[in-house]
DRENTI-694151 format. One line per field, with one value per residue (C-alpha): residue in three letters; y, x, z. Coordinates in steps of 0.1 Angstrom, whole numbers. Example, Ala and Ser with C-alpha at 12.3 -4.5 7.8 and 13.67 -1.06 7.14 Angstrom:
# residues 2
r <- [Ala;Ser]
c2 <- [-45;-11]
c1 <- [123;137]
c3 <- [78;71]
# end
This chain:
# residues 392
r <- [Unk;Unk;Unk;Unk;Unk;Unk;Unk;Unk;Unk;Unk;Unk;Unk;Unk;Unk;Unk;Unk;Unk;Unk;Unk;Unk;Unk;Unk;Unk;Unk;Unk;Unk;Unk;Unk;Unk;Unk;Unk;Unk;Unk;Unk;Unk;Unk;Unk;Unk;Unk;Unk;Unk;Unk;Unk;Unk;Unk;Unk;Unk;Unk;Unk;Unk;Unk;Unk;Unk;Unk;Unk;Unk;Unk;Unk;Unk;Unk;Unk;Unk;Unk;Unk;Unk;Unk;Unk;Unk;Unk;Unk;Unk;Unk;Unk;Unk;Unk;Unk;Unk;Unk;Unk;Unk;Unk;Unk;Unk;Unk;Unk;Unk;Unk;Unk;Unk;Unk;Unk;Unk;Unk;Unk;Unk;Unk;Unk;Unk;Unk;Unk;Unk;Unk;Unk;Unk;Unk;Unk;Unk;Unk;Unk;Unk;Unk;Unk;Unk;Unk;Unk;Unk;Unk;Unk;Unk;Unk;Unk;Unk;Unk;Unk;Unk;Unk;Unk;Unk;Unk;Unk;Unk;Unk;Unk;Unk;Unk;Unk;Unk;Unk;Unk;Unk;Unk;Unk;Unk;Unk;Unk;Unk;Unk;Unk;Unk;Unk;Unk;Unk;Unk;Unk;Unk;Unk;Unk;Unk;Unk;Unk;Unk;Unk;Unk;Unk;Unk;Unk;Unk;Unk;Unk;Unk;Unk;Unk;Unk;Unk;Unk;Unk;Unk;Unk;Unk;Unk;Unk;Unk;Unk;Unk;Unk;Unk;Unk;Unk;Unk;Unk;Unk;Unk;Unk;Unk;Unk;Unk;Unk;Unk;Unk;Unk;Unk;Unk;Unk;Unk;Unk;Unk;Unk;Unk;Unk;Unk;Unk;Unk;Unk;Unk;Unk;Unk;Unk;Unk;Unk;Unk;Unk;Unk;Unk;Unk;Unk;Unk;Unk;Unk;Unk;Unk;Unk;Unk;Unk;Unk;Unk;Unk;Unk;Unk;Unk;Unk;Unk;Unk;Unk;Unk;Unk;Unk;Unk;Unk;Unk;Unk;Unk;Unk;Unk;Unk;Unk;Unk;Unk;Unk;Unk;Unk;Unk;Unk;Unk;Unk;Unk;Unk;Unk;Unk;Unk;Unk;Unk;Unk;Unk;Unk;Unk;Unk;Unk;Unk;Unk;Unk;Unk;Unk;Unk;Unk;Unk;Unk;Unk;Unk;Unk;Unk;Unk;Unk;Unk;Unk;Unk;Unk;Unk;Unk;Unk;Unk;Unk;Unk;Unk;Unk;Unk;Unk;Unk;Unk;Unk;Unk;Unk;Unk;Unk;Unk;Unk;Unk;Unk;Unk;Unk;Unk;Unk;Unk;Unk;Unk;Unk;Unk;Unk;Unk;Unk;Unk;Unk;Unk;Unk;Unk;Unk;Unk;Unk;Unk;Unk;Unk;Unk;Unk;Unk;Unk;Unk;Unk;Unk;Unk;Unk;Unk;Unk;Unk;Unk;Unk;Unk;Unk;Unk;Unk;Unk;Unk;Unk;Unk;Unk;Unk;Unk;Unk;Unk;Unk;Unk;Unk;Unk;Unk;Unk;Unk;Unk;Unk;Unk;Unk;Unk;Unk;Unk;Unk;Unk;Unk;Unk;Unk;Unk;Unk;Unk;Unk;Unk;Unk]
c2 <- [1122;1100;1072;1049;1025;1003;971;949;944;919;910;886;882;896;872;866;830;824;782;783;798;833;822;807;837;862;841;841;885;876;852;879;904;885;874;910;922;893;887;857;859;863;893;906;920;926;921;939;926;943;933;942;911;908;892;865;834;835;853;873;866;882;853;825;845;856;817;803;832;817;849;835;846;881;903;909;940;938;969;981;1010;994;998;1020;990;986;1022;1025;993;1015;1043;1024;1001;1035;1048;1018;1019;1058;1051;1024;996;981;974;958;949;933;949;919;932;899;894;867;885;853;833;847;854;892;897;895;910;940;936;941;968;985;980;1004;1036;1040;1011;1033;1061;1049;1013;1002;1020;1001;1022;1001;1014;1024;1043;1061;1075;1074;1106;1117;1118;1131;1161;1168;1166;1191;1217;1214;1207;1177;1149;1109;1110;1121;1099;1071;1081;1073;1039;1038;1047;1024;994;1006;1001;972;958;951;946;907;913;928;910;927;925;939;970;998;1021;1051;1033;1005;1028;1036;1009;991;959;966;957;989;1011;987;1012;1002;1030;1063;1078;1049;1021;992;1008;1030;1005;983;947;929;907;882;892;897;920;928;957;956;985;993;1017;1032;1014;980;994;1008;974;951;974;986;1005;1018;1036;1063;1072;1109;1119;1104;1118;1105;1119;1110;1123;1118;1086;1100;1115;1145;1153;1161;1194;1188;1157;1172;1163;1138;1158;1132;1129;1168;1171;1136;1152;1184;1167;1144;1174;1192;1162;1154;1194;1188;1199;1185;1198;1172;1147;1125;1095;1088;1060;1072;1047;1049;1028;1043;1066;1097;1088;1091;1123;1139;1129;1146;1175;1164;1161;1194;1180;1204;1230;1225;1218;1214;1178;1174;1187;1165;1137;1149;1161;1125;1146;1115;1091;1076;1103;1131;1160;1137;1102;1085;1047;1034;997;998;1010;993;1000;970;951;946;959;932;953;949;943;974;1002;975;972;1006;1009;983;999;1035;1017;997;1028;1045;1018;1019;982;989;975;985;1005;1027;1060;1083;1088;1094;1109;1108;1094;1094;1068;1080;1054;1057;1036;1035;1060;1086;1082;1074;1095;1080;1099;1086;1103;1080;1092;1076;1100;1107;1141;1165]
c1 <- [1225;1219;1244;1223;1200;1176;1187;1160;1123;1098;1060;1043;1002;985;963;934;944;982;988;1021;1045;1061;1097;1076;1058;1089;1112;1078;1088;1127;1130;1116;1141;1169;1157;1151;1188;1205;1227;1228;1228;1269;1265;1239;1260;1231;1194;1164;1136;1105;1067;1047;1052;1017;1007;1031;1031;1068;1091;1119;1107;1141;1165;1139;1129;1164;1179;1152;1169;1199;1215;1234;1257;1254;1236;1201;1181;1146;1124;1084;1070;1033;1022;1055;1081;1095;1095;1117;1135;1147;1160;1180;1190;1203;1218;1242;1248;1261;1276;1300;1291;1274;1274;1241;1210;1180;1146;1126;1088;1066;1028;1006;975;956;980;952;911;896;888;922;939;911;921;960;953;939;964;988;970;977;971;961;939;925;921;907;877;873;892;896;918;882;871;900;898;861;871;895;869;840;861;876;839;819;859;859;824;836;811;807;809;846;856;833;854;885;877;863;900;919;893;902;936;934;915;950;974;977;996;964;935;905;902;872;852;837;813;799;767;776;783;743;728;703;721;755;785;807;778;775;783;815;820;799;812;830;813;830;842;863;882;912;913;940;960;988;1021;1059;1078;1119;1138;1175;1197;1231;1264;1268;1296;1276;1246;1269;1283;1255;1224;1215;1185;1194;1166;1182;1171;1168;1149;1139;1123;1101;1082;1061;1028;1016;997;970;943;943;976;969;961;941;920;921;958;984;1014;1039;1032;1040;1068;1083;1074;1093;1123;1122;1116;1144;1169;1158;1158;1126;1093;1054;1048;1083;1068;1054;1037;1031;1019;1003;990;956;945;908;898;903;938;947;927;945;979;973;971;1005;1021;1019;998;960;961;942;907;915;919;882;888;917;893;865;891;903;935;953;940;973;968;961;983;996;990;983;982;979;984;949;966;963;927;929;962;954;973;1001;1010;1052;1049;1034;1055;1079;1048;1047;1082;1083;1056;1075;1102;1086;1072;1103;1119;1093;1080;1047;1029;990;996;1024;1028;1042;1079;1081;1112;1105;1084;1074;1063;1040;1038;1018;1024;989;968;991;1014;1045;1046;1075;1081;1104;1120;1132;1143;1155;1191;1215;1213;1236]
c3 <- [930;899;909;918;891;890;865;873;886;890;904;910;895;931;939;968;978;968;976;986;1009;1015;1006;974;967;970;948;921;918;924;898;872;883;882;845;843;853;836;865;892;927;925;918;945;975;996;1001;1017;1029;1036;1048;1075;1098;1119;1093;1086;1110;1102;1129;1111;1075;1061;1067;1061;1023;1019;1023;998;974;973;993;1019;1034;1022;1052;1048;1057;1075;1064;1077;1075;1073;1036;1020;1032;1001;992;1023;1016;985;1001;1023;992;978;1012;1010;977;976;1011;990;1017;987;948;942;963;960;972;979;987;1004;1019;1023;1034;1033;1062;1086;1083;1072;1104;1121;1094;1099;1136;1125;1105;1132;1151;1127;1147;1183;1206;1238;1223;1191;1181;1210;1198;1167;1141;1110;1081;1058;1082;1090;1050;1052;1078;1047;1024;1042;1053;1016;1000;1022;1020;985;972;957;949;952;914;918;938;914;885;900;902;867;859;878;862;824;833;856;824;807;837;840;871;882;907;897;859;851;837;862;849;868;871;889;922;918;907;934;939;926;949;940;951;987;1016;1037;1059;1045;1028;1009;994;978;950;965;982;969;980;999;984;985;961;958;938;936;927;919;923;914;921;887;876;879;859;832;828;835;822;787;803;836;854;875;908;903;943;972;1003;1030;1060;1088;1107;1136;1146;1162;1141;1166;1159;1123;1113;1080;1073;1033;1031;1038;1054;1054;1015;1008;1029;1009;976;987;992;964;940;954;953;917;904;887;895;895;859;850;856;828;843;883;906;934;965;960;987;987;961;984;989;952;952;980;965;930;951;975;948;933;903;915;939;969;960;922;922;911;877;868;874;852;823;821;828;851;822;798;775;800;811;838;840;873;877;846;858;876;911;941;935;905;914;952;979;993;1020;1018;982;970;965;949;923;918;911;888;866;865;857;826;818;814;797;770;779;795;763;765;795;779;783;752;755;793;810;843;867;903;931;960;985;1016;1050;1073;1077;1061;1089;1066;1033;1005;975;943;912;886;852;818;822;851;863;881]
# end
C-alpha cells in the first residue's frame, strides 16, 4: 500500500466532432502527460490501453495507439470494462507495478464516439446489458437510469428539483473547465421553462438536463514503483486504495434500483485498503453519467445515508466550498463522457487537485481524494484513493 504514484496526467479538450484519428486523439492526452512527468518514452516500461472497442472501426486499438506513442516494443495491455476502462486500466497498471514486473506505465484512456452515427452508438450502448433477455427489447442506457431514478424519487421523496440542481452544479463548474464540452450556465429554470432543451423529456423521468453528452477524448495517467517517483516526481500522488466490484447484468438480478452495488462493495474495499474513511475524504469525482447516478453515489460512497443524498444537494454541501466536494470540473455531466477516457479524466482532476494546480476549480488544501467510476448500467463499480502522503 502506498508504493505506487502517479507522476504524470493528461486530457485532451472532449469534444463532439474530433477531426482526426484515434492514434491522433490519444497521443493529444499522452503528449500532456509525458510534459506532465518530465520523462520520455525511455523511460515507460509498459502501457495500457483501454476503450470500449464497438465503437472504434479499428480492430485491437492497443497496438495501432500504442505504435503512434512511440512504445514499441514494450508490451501493451488491452483494458474494457464499458465506461470504468481506465479506472481498471489503473489497477492493473498498479498490479504490475507492486508485482515488480514493471517500473512505469502509461494508462492511455481513447474514444471516438463520433467514428459511427447516434443511433448505432445508442444501438452499442444497448448492447452493454444482456443480449438474450434485455436489449432486444430496446433498452437504451437513459432509460435504464430513468428506472434508477424513478425508483429512488417515489423511496425517498426526492424531487425533480434535486436531481435539477445537480446539473446546475456540474454547469458552474463546467463553466471554467476548458477541458470541458458544455461550457455554459444552468439555472434551475431552464428544466421548466416551456421551450427550454434541459427541461425536454428523454426518458421520464429524465429530461435533457440530466443527461451528459457523448464525446470524443483521450486522457493518460502515468504511474510509478516508488523508487521512480522519488527520483523523477517532485509531487507524487500516491495511490492510497483501490477496489472494484461487479453486479449483475440483468436488471432482475439486482436487488435495489436505489443503489449501485458494485459501487459500495468497491468503496468498501478501497476504504479499507487506504485506512481512511468517507468523512477523509476532501474532494471526490464521482461518474455522474445522469444526474441520479451522482446522487446514488454520494450515498455509495458513504458521503448521505440512504435517503439523505437530497440534503447535500440543497446545502450546496458537494459545491467546492461544501463539506465534501463532488465534481468540481463539471463531471461527465459538463466534460462529456468519452467512454475509455473517462475515469482517466477523473483521475487527472483528483490528481491536480491534490497537487494544488486545479486553478479556478481548486479545492482548499485537499489531502485526499477519491474516484468513483461506473462501467454500464452499474454493472462494473471502480473506486480510487489517492492522497498527497504515502501511508502505511
Amino acid at each position: 500500500m502506498g508504493n505506487v504514484a502517479i507522476i504524470g496526467v493528461g486530457q485532451s479538450t472532449f469534444s463532439r466532432q474530433y477531426p482526426g484519428s484515434i492514434r491522433e486523439l490519444a497521443f493529444d492526452a499522452f503528449s500532456e502527460a509525458m510534459k506532465d512527468a518530465q520523462i520520455t518514452t525511455k523511460d515507460i516500461d509498459g502501457s495500457v490501453i483501454c476503450s470500449s472497442p464497438e465503437y472504434d472501426k479499428q480492430r485491437s486499438p492497443s497496438s495501432l495507439v500504442a505504435e503512434y506513442l512511440g512504445l514499441i516494443p514494450i508490451p501493451t495491455f488491452y483494458v474494457e470494462t464499458l465506461c470504468s476502462s481506465s479506472s481498471t486500466g489503473l489497477k492493473l497498471a498498479y498490479s504490475l507495478i507492486e508485482s515488480g514486473l514493471h517500473d512505469m506505465i502509461a494508462i492511455v484512456g481513447v474514444q471516438k464516439m463520433s467514428e459511427i452515427s447516434s443511433k448505432e452508438s445508442q444501438e452499442r450502448m444497448g448492447r452493454g446489458a444482456d443480449i438474450q433477455w434485455e436489449s432486444p427489447f430496446g433498452t437504451m442506457m437513459p432509460a435504464y437510469y430513468a428506472m434508477h431514478a424513478q425508483a429512488y424519487l417515489d423511496k425517498y421523496d426526492a424531487e425533480l428539483d434535486d436531481l435539477a440542481k445537480v446539473r446546475v452544479k456540474s454547469a458552474t463548474y463546467g463553466q471554467l473547465n476548458e477541458k470541458a464540452y458544455y461550457r455554459k450556465p444552468v439555472a434551475l429554470e431552464d428544466f421548466t421553462t416551456e421551450g427550454s432543451k434541459m427541461a425536454d423529456p428523454v426518458s421520464s423521468p429524465l429530461r435533457v438536463g440530466d443527461c451528459c453528452a457523448n464525446a470524443d477524448g483521450s486522457s493518460c495517467v502515468i504511474v510509478a514503483s516508488e523508487e521512480k517517483a522519488k527520483s523523477f516526481c517532485k509531487k507524487p500522488i500516491w495511490v492510497l486504495g483501490i477496489g472494484a466490484g461487479l453486479a449483475s447484468v440483468n436488471m432482475t438480478g439486482r436487488e435495489s434500483l436505489t443503489s449501485l452495488s458494485a459501487a459500495e462493495v468497491a468503496a468498501e474495499q478501497a476504504y479499507k485498503m487506504a485506512g481512511v474513511g468517507p468523512k477523509d475524504i476532501d474532494v471526490a469525482e464521482v461518474h455522474d453519467c445522469f444526474t441520479i447516478a451522482e446522487v446514488m453515489a454520494y450515498e455509495n460512497l458513504g458521503f448521505a445515508e440512504k435517503g439523505g443524498a437530497k440534503e447535500l444537494i440543497r446545502g450546496k454541501e458537494t459545491y467546492k466550498e461544501g463539506s465534501i466536494p463532488v465534481n468540481v470540473d463539471g463531471g461527465l455531466l459538463s466534460k462529456g463522457h468519452p467512454i475509455g477516457a473517462t475515469g482517466g479524466s477523473q483521475i487527472r482532476t483528483i490528481v491536480l487537485q491534490l497537487r494544488d494546480e486545479a486553478g479556478q476549480m481548486q479545492v482548499k488544501d485537499p489531502q485526499i481524494g477519491l474516484v468513483h467510476n461506473i462501467g454500464g448500467v452499474g454493472v462494473y463499480g471502480n473506486v480510487t484513493i489517492l492522497g498527497r502522503e504515502q501511508r502505511g
